[in-house]
KEFI-285311 format. One record per residue (C-alpha): residue number from 1; chain; x, y, z. Coordinates in Angstrom, 1 decimal, padded with zeros to 4 digits. Example, Ala and Ser with C-alpha at 12.3 -4.5 7.8 and 13.67 -1.06 7.14 Angstrom:
2
PT   num   cadena        x        y        z
PT     1        A    012.3   -004.5    007.8
PT     2        A    013.7   -001.1    007.1
This chain:
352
PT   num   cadena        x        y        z
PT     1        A    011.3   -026.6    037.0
PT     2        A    010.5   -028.2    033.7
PT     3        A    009.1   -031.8    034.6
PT     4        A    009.2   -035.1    031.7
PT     5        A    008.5   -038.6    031.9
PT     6        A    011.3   -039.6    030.8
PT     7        A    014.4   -037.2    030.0
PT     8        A    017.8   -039.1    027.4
PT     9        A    020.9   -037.3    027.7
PT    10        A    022.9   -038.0    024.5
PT    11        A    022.0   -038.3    021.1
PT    12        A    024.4   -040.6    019.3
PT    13        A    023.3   -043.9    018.5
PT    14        A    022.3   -045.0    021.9
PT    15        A    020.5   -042.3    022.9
PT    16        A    018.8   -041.5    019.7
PT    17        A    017.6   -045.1    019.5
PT    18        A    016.0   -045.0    022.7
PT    19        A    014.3   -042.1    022.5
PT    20        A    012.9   -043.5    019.2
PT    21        A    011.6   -047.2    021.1
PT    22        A    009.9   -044.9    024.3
PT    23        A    007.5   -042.6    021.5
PT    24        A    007.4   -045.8    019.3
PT    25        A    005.7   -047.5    022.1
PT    26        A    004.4   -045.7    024.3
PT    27        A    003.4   -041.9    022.0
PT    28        A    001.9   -040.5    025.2
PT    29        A    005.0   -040.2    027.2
PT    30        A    006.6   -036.9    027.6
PT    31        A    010.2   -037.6    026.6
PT    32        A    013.1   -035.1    026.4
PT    33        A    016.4   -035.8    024.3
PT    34        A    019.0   -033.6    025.0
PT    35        A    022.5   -032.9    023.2
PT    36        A    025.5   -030.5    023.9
PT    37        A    026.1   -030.5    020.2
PT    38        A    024.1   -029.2    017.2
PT    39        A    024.5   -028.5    013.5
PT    40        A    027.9   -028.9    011.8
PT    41        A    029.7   -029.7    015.4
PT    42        A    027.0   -032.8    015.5
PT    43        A    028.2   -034.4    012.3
PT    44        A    031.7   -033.7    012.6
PT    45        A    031.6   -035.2    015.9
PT    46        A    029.6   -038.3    014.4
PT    47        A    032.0   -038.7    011.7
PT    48        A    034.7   -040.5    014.1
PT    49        A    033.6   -043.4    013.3
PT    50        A    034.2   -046.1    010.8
PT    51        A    030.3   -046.3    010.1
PT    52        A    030.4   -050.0    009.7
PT    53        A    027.0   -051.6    010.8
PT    54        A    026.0   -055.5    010.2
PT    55        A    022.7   -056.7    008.5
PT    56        A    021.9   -058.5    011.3
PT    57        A    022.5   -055.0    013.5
PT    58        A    018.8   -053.9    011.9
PT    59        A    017.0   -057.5    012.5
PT    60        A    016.9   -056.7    016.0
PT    61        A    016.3   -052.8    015.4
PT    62        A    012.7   -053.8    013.3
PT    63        A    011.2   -051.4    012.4
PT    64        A    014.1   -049.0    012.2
PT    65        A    016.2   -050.2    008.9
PT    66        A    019.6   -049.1    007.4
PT    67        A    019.1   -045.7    006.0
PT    68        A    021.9   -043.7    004.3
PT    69        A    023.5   -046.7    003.4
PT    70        A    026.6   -045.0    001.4
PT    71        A    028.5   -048.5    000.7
PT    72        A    027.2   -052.4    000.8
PT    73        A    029.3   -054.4    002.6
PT    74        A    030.2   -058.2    001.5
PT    75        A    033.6   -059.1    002.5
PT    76        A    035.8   -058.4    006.5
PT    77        A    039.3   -059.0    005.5
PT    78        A    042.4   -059.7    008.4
PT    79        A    045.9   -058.9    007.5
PT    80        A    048.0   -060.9    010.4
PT    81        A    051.8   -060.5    010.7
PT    82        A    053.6   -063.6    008.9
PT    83        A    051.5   -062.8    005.7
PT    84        A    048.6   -064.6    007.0
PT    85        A    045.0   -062.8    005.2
PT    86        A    041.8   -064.2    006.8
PT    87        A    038.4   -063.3    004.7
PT    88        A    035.0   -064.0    005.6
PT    89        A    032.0   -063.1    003.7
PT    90        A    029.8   -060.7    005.7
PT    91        A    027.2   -058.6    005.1
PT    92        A    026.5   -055.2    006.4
PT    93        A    026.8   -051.6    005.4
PT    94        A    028.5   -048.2    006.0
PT    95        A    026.4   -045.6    007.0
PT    96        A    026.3   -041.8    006.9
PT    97        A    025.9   -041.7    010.1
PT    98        A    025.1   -037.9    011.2
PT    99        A    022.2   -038.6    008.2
PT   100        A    021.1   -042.1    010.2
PT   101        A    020.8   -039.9    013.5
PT   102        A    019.3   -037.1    012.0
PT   103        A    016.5   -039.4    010.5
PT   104        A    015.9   -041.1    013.4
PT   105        A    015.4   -038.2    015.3
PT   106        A    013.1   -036.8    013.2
PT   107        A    011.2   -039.8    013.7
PT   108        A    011.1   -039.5    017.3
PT   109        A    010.1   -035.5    016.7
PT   110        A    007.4   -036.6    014.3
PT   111        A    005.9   -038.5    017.3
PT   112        A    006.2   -035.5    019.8
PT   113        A    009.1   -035.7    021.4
PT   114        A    011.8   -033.2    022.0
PT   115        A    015.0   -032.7    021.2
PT   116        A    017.1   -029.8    022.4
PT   117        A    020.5   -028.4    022.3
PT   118        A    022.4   -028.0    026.0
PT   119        A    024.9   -029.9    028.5
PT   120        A    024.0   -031.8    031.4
PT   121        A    026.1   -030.0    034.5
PT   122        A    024.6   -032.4    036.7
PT   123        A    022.2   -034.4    038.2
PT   124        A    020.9   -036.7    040.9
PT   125        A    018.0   -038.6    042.4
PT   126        A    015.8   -037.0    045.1
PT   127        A    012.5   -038.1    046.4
PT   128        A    012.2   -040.9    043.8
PT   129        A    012.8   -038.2    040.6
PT   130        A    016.1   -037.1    038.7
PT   131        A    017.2   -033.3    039.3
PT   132        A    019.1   -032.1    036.4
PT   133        A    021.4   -029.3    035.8
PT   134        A    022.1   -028.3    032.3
PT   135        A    024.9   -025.6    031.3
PT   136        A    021.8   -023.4    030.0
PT   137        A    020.8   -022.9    033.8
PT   138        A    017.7   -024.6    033.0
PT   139        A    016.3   -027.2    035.6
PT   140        A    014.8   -030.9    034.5
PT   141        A    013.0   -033.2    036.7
PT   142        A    012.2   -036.5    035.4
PT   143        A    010.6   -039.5    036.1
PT   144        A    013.4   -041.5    034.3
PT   145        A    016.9   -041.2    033.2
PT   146        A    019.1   -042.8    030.1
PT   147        A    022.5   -041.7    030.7
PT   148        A    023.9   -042.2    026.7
PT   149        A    026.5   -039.3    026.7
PT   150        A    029.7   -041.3    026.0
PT   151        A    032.7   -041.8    027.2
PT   152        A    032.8   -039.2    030.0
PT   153        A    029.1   -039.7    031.4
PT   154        A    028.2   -037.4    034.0
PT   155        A    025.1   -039.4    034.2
PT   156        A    027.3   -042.6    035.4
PT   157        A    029.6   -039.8    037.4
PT   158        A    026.9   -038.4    039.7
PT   159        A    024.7   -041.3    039.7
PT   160        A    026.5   -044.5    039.2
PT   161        A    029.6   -043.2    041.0
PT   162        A    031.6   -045.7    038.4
PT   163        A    034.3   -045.4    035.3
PT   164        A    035.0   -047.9    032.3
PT   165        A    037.5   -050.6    033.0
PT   166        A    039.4   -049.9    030.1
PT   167        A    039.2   -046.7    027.6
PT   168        A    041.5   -047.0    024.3
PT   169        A    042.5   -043.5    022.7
PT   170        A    042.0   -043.9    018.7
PT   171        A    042.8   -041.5    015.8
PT   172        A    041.0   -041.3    012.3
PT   173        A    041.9   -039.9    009.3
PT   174        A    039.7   -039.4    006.3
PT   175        A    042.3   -039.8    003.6
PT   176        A    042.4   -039.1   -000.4
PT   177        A    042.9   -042.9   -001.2
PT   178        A    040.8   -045.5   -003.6
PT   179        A    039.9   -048.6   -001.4
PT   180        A    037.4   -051.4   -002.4
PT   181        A    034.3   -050.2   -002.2
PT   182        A    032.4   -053.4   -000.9
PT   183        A    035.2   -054.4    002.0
PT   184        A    036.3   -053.9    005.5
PT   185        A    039.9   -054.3    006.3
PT   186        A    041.7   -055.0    010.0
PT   187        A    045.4   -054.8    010.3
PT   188        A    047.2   -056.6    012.9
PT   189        A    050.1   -056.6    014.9
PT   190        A    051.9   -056.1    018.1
PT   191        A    052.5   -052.2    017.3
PT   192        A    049.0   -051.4    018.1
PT   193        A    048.7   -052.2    021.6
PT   194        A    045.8   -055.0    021.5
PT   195        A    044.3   -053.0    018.7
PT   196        A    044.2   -052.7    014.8
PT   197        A    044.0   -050.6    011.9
PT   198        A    041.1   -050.3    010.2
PT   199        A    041.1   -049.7    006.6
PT   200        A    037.0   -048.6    005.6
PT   201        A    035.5   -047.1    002.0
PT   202        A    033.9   -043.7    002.6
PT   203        A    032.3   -043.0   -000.7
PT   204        A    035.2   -041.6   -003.2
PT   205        A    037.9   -041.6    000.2
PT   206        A    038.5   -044.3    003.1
PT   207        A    038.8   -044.3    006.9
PT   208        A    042.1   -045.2    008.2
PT   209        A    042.2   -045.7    012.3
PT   210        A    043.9   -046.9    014.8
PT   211        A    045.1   -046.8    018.6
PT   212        A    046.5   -043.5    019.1
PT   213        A    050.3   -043.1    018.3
PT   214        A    050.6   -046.3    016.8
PT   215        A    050.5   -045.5    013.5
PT   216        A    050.5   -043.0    011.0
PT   217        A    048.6   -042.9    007.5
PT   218        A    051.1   -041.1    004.6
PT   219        A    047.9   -039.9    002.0
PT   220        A    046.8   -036.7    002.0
PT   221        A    044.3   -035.9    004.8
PT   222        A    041.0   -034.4    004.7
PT   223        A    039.6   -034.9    007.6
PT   224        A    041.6   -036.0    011.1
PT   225        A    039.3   -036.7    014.3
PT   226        A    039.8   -038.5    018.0
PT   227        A    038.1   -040.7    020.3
PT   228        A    038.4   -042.2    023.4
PT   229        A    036.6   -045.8    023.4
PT   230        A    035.3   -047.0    026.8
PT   231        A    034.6   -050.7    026.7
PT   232        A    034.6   -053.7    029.2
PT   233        A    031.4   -053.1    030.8
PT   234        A    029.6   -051.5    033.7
PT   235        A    029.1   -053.4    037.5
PT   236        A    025.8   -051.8    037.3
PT   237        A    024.0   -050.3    034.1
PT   238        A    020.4   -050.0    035.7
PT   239        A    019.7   -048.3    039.1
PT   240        A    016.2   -047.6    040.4
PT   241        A    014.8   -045.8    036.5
PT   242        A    018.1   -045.0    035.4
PT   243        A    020.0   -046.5    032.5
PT   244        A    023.3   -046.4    031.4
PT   245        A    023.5   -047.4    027.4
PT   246        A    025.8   -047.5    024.9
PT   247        A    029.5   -046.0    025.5
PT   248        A    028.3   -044.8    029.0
PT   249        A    027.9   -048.1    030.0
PT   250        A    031.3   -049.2    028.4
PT   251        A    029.8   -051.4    025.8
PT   252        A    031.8   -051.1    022.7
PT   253        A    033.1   -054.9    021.3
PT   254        A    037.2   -054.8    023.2
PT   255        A    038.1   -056.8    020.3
PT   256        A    036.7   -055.0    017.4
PT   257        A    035.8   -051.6    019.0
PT   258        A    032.9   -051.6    017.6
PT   259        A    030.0   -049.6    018.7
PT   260        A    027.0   -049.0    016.6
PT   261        A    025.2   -052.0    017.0
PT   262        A    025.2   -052.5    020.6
PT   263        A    024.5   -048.8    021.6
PT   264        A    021.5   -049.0    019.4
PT   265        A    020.4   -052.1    020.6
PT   266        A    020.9   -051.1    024.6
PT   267        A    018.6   -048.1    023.9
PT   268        A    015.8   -050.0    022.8
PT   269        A    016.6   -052.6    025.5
PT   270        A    016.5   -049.4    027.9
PT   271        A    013.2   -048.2    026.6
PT   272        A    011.5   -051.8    027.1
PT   273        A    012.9   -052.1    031.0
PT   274        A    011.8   -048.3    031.2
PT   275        A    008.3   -049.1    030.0
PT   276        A    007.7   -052.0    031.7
PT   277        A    009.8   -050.1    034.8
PT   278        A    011.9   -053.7    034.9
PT   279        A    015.6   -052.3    035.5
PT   280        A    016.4   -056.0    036.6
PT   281        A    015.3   -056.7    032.6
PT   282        A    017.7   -054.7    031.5
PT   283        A    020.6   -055.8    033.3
PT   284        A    019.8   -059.6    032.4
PT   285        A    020.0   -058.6    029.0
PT   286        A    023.2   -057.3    029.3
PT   287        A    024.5   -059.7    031.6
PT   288        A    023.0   -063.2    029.3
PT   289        A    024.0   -061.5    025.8
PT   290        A    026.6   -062.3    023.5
PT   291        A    027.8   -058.5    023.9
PT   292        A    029.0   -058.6    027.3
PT   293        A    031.0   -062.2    026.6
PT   294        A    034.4   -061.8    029.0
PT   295        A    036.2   -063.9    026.6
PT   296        A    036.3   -060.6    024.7
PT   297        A    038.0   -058.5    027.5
PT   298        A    040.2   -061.8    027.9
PT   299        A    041.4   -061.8    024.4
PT   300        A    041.8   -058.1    024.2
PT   301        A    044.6   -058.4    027.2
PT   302        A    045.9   -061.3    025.2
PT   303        A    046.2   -059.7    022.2
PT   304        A    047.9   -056.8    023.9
PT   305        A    050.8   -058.9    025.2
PT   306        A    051.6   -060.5    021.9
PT   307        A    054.8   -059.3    020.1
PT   308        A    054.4   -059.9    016.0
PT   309        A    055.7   -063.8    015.9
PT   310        A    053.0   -064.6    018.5
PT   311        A    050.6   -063.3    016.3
PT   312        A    052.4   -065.3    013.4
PT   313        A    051.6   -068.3    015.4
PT   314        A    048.1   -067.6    016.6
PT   315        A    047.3   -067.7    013.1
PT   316        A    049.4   -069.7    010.6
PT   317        A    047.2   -072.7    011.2
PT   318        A    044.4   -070.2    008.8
PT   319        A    046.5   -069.9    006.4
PT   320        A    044.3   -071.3    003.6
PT   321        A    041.0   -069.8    005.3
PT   322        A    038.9   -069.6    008.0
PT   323        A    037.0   -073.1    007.6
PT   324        A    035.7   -075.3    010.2
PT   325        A    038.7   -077.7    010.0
PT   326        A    041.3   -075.2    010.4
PT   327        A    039.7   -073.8    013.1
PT   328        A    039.2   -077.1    015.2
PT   329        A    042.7   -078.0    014.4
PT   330        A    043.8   -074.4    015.8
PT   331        A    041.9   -075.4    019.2
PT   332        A    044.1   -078.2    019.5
PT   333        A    047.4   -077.3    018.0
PT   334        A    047.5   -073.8    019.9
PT   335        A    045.5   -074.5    023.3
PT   336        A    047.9   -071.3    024.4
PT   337        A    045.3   -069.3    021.9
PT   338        A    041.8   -070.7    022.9
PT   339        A    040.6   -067.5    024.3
PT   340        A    041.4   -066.0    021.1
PT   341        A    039.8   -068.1    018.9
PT   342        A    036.5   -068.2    020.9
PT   343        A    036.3   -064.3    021.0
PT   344        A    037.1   -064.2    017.4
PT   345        A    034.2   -066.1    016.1
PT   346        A    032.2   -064.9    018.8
PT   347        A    033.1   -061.2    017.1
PT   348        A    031.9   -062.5    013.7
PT   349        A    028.1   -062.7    015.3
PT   350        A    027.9   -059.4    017.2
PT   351        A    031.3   -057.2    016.8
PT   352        A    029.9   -054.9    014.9
């Protein structure tokens, strides 16, 4: 039986991330990274996504920085039913992000760690070690476990014993059609379920997403991919040395789906608690961090059981921008809307 330190199944952006922060800080540490995808079905796979990353996502990633950068972002527009159009200046990026992953990972590899194509089957904890299975027939033990392998963790499965609260079905489709190169837009509206569309550049193309069966885009396709997003959070993310990060611990924003920021930042949180074999650490930061806010889940469900004129309302008071006035006046005019208000500004900081 092979044996590692430390052994990361997943290697997305949680997953590659933490395997980065364990040979960033400690090189000696015998650390395995495992994926059930390679080569073109990698990057096809990483492609559902609208790439969209904030500036301040890489502050707290020091010293990994936005690499493969393939449009600067400056501007998050909202299209709201009743012809209300909310725009805030934000900076970020959109990544290539198969290209982001890849260079990570070769970062990791550059410091001796190793990455290797094959499935976790499954895996459990005996005699204060994890016992993994992979669909190779090879068998891992390790001292400690990340579980970062999405949506459908087996890690959280045999382990944790727990599912996502919520998990929202979305479709993408990389479509011929000139968008703004330097903007993000959200659509909303009752049709998509407590969702949106999302509108994103993609070099000489643009992402168009949303909720599955909600919508449908008319340009010509190029590209069509599916997701299922798990978000809502975890009872339990940490148990004895293993973590659950990223989208197998449900963390994606419910409000703005996004996903990026928070599964890098978990893996590097994981790595830390690892390293300094804290799992309480971990689950503090969850638990005290802007991520995990339930007014997010709560405005999420609120959204969802808005028909179009409720949206109207929600938002007329913005209808000559999102300033501080407008927003305080909202507060009072629409206590009904509170919860949505608070999430959306507390989605500004951290949803993506």
């Amino acid at each position: 039986m092979e044996d590692y330190d430390a052994v990361i199944v997943g290697g997305g952006c949680a997953g590659t991330a933490a395997a980065f922060f364990l040979k960033e800080f400690r090189p000696e540490m015998s650390v395995l990274l495992i994926d059930r995808l390679d080569g073109k079905n990698f990057d096809l796979y990483h492609r559902m996504c609208g790439e969209a990353v904030s500036e301040s996502a890489f502050r707290e990633l020091r010293p990994l920085r936005a690499e493969h950068v393939v449009h600067d972002i400056n501007y998050v527009e909202e299209r709201w039913p009743g012809g209300v159009v909310l725009g805030i200046r934000h900076r970020g990026y959109i990544v290539d992000r198969p290209r982001l992953l890849r260079s990570i990972q070769g970062r990791f590899l550059a410091r001796g760690g190793i990455m290797e194509n094959d499935a976790l089957m499954s895996a459990r904890r005996e005699n204060g070690r994890y016992e993994l299975v992979c669909s190779s027939g090879r068998r891992i033990a390790a001292r400690a476990l990340i579980g970062a392998d999405g949506s459908n963790s087996r890690v959280r499965r045999d382990i944790f014993g727990s599912q996502p609260p919520e998990v929202v079905w979305t479709e993408q489709y990389l479509v011929d059609k000139q968008v703004p190169d330097d903007k993000i837009v959200f659509i909303q509206g009752e049709q998509y379920d407590g969702g949106y569309r999302w509108e994103f550049p993609a070099g000489k193309h643009a992402r168009i997403g949303f909720p599955r069966g909600t919508d449908v885009v008319k340009e010509d396709i190029i590209e069509k991919h599916r997701r299922a997003i798990p978000t809502g959070g975890l009872d339990r993310i940490a148990e004895g040395r293993c973590y659950l990060v990223g989208d197998a611990a449900a963390m994606p924003n419910p409000l703005t789906f996004g996903g990026i920021r928070v599964a890098m930042l978990s893996g590097r949180q994981a790595a830390e608690a690892l390293l300094w074999d804290d799992p309480c650490r971990y689950e503090r930061w969850w638990r005290t961090s802007m991520f995990s806010h339930p007014s997010f889940m709560r405005a999420y469900r609120h959204f969802a059981s808005l028909d179009d004129a409720g949206y109207a309302e929600s938002s007329r008071v913005f209808g000559n921008g999102l300033l501080p006035l407008s927003f305080l006046k909202a507060m009072f005019r629409y206590p009904q809307y509170r919860d949505l208000y608070m999430a959306y500004v507390r989605s500004a900081i951290v949803g993506w």
